[in-house]
C-alpha positions as MATLAB code, in Angstrom:
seq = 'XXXXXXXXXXXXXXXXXXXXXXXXXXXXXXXXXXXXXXXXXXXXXXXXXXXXXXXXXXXXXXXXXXXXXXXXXXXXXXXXXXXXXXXXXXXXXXXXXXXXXXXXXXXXXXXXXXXXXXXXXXXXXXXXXXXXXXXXXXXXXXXXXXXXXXXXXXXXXXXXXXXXXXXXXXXXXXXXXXXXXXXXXXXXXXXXXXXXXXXXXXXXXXXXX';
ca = [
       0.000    0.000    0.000;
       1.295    3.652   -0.905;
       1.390    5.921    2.627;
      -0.789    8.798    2.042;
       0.533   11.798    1.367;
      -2.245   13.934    2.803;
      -1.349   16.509    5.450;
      -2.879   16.683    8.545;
      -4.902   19.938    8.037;
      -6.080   18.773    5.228;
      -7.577   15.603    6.505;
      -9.237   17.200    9.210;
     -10.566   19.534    7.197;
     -12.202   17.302    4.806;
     -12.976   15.118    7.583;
     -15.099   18.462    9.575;
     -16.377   19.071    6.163;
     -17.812   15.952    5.256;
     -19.551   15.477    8.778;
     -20.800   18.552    8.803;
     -22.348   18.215    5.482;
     -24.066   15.144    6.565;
     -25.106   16.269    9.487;
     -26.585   19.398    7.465;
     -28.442   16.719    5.779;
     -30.413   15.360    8.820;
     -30.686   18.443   11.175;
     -34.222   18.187   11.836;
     -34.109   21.940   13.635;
     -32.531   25.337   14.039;
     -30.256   24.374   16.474;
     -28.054   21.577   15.139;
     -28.228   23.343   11.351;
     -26.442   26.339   12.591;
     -23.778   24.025   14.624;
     -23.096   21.856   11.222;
     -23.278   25.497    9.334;
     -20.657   26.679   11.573;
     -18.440   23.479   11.300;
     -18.446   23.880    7.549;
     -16.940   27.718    8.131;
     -14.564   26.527   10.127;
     -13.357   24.090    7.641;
     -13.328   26.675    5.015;
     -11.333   28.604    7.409;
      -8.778   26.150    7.942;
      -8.641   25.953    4.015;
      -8.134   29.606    3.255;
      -5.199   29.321    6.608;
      -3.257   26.845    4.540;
      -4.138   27.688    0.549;
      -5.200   31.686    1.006;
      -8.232   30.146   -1.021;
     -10.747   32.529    0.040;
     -13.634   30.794    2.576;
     -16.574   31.585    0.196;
     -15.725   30.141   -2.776;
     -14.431   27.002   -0.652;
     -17.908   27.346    1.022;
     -19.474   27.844   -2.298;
     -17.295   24.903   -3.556;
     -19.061   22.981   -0.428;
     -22.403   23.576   -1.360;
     -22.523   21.912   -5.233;
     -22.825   19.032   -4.213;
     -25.637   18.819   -0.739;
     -26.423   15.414    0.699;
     -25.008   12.519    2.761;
     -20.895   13.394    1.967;
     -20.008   10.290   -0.546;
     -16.390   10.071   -2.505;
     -16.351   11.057   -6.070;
     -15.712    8.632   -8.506;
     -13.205    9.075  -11.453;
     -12.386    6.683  -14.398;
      -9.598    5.959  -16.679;
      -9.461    3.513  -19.201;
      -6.077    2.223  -19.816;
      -5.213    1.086  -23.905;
      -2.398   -0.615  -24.224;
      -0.746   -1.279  -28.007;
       2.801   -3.473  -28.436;
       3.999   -3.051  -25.057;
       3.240    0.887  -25.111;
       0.242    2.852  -22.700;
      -1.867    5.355  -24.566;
      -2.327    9.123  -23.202;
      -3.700   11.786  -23.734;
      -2.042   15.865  -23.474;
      -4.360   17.850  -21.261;
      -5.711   21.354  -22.069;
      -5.045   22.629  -18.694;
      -1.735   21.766  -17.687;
      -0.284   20.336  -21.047;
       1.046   17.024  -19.122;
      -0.308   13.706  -19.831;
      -2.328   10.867  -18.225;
      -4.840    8.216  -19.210;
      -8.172    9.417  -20.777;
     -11.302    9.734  -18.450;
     -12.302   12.135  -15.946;
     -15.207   12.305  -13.508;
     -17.825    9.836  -13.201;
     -21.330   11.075  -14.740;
     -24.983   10.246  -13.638;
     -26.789    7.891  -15.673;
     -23.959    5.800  -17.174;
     -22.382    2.660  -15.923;
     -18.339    2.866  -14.987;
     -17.700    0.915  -18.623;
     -19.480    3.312  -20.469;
     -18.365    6.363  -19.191;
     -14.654    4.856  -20.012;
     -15.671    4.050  -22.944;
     -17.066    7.515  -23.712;
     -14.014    9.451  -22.535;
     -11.381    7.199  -24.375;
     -13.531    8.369  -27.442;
     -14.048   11.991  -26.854;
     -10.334   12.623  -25.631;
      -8.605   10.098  -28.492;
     -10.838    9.413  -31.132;
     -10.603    5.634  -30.213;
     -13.230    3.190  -29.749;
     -12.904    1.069  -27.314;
     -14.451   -1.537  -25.129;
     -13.924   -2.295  -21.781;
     -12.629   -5.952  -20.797;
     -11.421   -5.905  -17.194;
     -10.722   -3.950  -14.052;
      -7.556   -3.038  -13.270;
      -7.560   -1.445   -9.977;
      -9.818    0.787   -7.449;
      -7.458    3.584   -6.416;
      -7.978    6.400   -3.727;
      -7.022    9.333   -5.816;
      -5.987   11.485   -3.199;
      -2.825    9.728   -2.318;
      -1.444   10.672   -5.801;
      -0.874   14.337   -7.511;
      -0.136   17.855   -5.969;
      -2.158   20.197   -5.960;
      -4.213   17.443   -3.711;
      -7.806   17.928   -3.996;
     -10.280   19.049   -1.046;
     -12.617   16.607   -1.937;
     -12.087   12.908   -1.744;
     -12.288   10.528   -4.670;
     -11.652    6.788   -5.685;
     -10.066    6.423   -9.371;
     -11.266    3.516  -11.628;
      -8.789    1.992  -14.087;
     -10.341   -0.183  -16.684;
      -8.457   -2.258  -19.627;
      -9.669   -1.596  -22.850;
     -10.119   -3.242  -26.188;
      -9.105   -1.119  -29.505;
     -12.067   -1.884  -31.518;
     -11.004    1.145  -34.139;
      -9.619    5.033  -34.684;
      -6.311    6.072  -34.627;
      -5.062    8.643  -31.551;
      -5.752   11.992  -32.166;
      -6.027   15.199  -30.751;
      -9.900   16.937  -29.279;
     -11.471   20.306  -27.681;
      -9.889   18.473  -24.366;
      -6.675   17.805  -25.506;
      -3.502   18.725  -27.248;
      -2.540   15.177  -28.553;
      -2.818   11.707  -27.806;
      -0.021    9.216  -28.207;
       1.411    5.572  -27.493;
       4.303    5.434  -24.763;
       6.712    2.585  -23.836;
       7.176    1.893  -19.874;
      11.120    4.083  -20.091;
       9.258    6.873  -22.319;
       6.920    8.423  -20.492;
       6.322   11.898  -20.608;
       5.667   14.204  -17.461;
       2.377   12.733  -16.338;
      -0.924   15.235  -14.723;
      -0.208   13.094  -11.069;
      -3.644   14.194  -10.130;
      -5.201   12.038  -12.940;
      -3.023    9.466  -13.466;
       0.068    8.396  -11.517;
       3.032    6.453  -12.195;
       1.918    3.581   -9.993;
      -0.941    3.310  -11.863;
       0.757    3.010  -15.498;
       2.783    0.355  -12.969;
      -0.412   -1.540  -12.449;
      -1.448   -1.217  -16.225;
       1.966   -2.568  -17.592;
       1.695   -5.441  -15.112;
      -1.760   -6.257  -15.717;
      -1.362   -6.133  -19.608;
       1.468   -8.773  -19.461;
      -0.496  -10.958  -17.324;
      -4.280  -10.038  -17.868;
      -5.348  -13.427  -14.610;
      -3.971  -11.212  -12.190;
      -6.179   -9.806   -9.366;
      -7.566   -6.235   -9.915;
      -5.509   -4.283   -7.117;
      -7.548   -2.323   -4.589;
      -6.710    0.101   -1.477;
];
């Protein structure tokens, strides 16, 4: 297992946060709403201490998503061609990772692989097995506030060559010693480990945290 490289504030921030917003969802009266409000402003607070992110857009940040606090779920779909991993250039940050991105509403996890391998590299694809269940937060700097597992599904090519969309600025084959300064926050080098592994030897266990 990889340590986490969370820091402490962080953790108990997202911990305060995430009770909080639960309890937010249950308060049945006045009293325990403004005690959960308050716990949520403190954990914004402890945010802006350590990030100078100001405390209302990390409260606003809080309030997208209301409920019962639940991980979000991320997906990746891992395409691998004579020995070499395919990824994609991001937009944002112009380094590379997997395709995929966050989980949508309505689709199941092979789908929504299957989707983003198409939108972000013009391949088709179909997914064949499950690779491994990741937390996502132990990988990637800036770490995010919110906490998220990270799906990694083997694909099929079914047809399409790599190329390029409004997402990113290429997509390309790699070999295991060629591989390009990765976006940590989406995909890791442990997990082009796991995909390399579990390509040569597709009976292996999918690996979980």
């Amino acid at each position: 297992m990889t340590k986490s490289r969370i820091p402490d504030w962080l953790r108990w921030a997202r911990e305060i946060q995430s009770l909080a917003q639960t309890g937010l969802h249950f308060a049945e009266d006045e009293y325990n709403t403004f005690r959960y409000s308050r716990l949520l402003e403190l954990s914004a607070e402890m945010v802006e201490m350590h990030t100078h992110l100001p405390r209302e857009s990390t409260l606003e940040s809080f309030r997208v998503q209301p409920g019962y606090a639940t991980p979000k779920v991320d997906v990746r779909g891992a395409i691998v061609r004579e020995g070499r991993v395919l990824l994609v250039q991001e937009r944002v940050d112009e380094r590379w990772c997997m395709p995929g991105g966050w989980a949508d509403v309505g689709e199941t996890p092979a789908e929504m692989v299957e989707r983003e391998v198409r939108e972000e590299s013009g391949l088709i694809v179909k997914a064949r097995q499950l690779i491994g269940v990741y937390d996502a937060n132990r990988d990637g700097e800036p770490l995010e506030f919110f906490h998220a597992y990270k799906l990694v599904f083997l694909c099929e090519e079914i047809s399409g060559e790599p190329a390029p969309s409004d997402e990113t600025l290429a997509a390309e084959f790699f070999a295991p010693d060629q591989i390009p300064p990765l976006s940590t926050q989406r995909t890791s080098q442990r997990h082009l480990d796991c995909v390399f592994a579990f390509s040569k030897d597709p009976r292996m266990a999918p690996y979980f945290e």
